[in-house]
N, C-alpha and C positions, 0 to 999 in steps of 0.2 A: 259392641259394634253399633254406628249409628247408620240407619238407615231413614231415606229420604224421601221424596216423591216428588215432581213440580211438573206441573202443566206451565211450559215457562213462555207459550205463546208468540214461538220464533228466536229460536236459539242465538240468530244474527242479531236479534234487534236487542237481546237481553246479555248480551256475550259480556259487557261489560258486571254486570251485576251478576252474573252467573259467578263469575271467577273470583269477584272480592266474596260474594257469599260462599264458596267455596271454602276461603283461605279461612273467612270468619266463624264458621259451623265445622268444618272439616268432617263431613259425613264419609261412610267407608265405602256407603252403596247409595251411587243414589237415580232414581228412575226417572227418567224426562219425559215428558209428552208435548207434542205438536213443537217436536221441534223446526221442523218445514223444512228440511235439506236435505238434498239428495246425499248420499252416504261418502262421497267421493268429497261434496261440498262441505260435509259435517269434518271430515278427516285433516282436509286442506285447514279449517278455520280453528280447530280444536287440537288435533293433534298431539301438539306440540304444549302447549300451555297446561293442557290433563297430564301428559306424560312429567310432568315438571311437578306434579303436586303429587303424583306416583299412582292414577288412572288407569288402567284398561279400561279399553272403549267396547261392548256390541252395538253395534245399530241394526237398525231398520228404516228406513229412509224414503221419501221422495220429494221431488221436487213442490214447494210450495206449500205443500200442505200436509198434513199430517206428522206421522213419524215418532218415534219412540228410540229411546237410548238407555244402555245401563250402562254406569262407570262403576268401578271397582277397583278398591285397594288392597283386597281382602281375597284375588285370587276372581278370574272367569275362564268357569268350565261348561261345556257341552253346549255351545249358542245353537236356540232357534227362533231365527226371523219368523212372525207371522205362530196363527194357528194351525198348524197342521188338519187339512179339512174344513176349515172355516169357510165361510159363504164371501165373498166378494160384494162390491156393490156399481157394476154387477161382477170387476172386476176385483182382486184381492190387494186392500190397503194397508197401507205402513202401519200397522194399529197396535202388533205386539210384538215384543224381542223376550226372550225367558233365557236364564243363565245359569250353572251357580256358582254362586257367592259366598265364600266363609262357611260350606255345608251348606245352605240351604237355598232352595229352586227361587228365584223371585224372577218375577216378572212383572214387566212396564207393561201398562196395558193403556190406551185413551179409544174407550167406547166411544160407537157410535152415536150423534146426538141422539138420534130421531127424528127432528126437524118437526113435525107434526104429529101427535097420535092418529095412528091407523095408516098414516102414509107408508108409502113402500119403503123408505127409510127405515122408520120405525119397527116394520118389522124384519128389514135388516138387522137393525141393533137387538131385537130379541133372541133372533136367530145366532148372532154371534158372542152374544152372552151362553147361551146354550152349549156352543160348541167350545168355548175359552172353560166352561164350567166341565165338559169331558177330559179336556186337556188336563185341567187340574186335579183334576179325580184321578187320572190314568198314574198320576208322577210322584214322587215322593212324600212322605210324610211331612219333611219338615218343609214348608213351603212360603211365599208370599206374595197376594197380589198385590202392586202398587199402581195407583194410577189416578186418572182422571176417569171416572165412570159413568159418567155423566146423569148419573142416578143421588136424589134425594133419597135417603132411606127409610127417615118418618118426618111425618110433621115436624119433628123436633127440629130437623135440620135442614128449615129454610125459614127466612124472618118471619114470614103471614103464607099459611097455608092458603088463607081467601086469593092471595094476589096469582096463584100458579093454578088459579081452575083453569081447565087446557088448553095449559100447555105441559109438553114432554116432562120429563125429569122426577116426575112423580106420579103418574098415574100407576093405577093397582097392578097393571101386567109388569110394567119397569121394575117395580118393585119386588113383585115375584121373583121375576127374572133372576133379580140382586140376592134373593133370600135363595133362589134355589143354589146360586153358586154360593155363596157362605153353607147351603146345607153338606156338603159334600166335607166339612168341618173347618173352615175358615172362620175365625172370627176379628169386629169390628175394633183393631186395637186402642183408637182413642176413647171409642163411645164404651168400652168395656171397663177403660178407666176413669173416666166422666161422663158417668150415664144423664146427669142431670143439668149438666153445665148449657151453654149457648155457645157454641165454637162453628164457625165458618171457616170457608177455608177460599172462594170462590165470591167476588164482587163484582160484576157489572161497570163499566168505565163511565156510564154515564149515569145523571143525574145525582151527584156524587154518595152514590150508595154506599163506597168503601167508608166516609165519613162518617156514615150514617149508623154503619155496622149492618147495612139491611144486604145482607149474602144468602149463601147457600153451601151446605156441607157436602160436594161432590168430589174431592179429591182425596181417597180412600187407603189405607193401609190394613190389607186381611191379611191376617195367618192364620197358620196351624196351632194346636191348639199350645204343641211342644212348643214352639214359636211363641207366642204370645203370652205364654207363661213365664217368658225371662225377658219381658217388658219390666223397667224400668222406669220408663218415661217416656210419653206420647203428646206430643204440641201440635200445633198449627204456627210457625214464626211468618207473625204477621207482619213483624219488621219490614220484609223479604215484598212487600209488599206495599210500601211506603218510599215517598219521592219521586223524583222524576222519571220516567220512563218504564214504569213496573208492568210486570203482566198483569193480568187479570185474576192471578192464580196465587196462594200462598202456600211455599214448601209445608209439608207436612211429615214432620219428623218422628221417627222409634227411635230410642234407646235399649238396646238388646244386656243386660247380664249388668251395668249399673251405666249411671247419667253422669257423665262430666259436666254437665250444669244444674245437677240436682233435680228435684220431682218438681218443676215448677210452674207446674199447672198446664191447662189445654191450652191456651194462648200467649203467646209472647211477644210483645209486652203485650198488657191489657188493654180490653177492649175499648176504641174513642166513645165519646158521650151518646147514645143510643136517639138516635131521633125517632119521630113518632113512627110508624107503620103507612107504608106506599103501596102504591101501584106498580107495576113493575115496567120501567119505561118504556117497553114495546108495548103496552096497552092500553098508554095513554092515548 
């Protein structure tokens, strides 16, 4: 079973590249974030085109902004929009849909940024990590969270730790945060099969960072341990994120019990020619 994750940063604007990636990966699950459509508008514009590639849709939806989806080939049972009990901001957003899929619970998740440390934001997003981390703990053994988390998890996974002194995405409480919900027995599927590699998943539109390869590893695939054990193969297709009109985002793909494209490495294709070390260009 291939499962997916894409922060696709506006499902309308990516719709085309959504669908030939689609045909070209053919994932069996795969979790969306910020898709920005209300669920009546995600229905109207997808519908039809998932149901042809042989799709079930859940959502969770609003207008503009946010929003999370799971497609599924593999079977959706027991949908729930949203965390149950989760904090709002101040009201409650499109941020999670959980299902399951082929046996096991996964859920689309796109944390809150933070926007600033210690802002009231920020500690919205601790707070609803918190509550996403009871969820998970309450529900079945075999499980997965996919998403956009908008959490660095160490140094390792972002170009220059010096360029991110604060701002969000990395400071020690985020972090926490992240390790208290993996402690509940979640683990990091790609960084547990390339503990050592440099794999991004997340580039910045300007100052042509994606060129550069100067990213950050914020778009995540945890499981269970059952789970993660019949990994296969774990990438980043960085393809997915080349040419005209891309997200900012690049699918991040498992292969569950074996790989139709073989073990072939954290990135695909490999990485462009590594430019020196920047500033990150909001603080220029």
């Amino acid at each position: 079973m291939r499962v997916a994750t894409w922060n696709v940063n506006s499902v309308k604007q990516r719709l085309p590249r959504l669908l030939a990636w689609l045909d070209e990966r053919a994932p069996d699950v795969v979790c969306l974030q910020e898709t920005k459509l209300a669920d009546n508008a995600f229905t109207a514009l997808l519908a039809a085109p998932l149901a042809e590639r042989g799709y079930e849709v859940a959502l969770n939806g609003e207008v503009q902004w946010n929003g999370v989806a799971i497609l599924s080939r593999v079977g959706l049972e027991d949908v729930v929009r949203g965390i149950p009990g989760g904090p709002g901001f101040p009201d409650p957003e499109a941020r999670a849909v959980s299902a399951t899929c082929g046996g096991i619970r996964v859920h689309s998740v796109y944390v809150p940024n933070g926007r600033e440390p210690d802002s009231d934001h920020y500690h919205y997003k601790l707070a609803w990590l918190a509550a996403l981390r009871d969820n998970v703990a309450a529900g079945p053994e075999d499980v997965m969270v996919c998403g956009d988390v908008n959490i660095a998890p160490t140094d390792a996974d972002v170009f220059d730790p010096a360029a991110y002194v604060g701002h969000t995405h990395v400071t020690p409480p985020e972090r926490a945060a992240l390790a208290d919900l993996m402690g509940v027995g979640l683990r990091d599927v790609v960084r547990d099969r390339w503990p050592n590699e440099r794999v991004f998943s997340y580039w910045d539109y300007r100052a042509g960072m994606f060129h550069k390869d100067l990213g950050m590893r914020i778009d995540l695939i945890l499981a269970s341990t059952p789970v993660a054990g019949r990994a296969a193969a774990a990438w980043v297709d960085r393809q997915a994120r080349k040419g005209t009109g891309p997200s900012d985002h690049a699918p991040v793909i498992v292969d569950l019990d074996d790989a139709p494209d073989g073990d072939i490495g954290p990135v695909v294709p490999p990485p462009s020619v590594r430019g020196k070390t920047a500033k990150l260009p909001q603080s220029r």
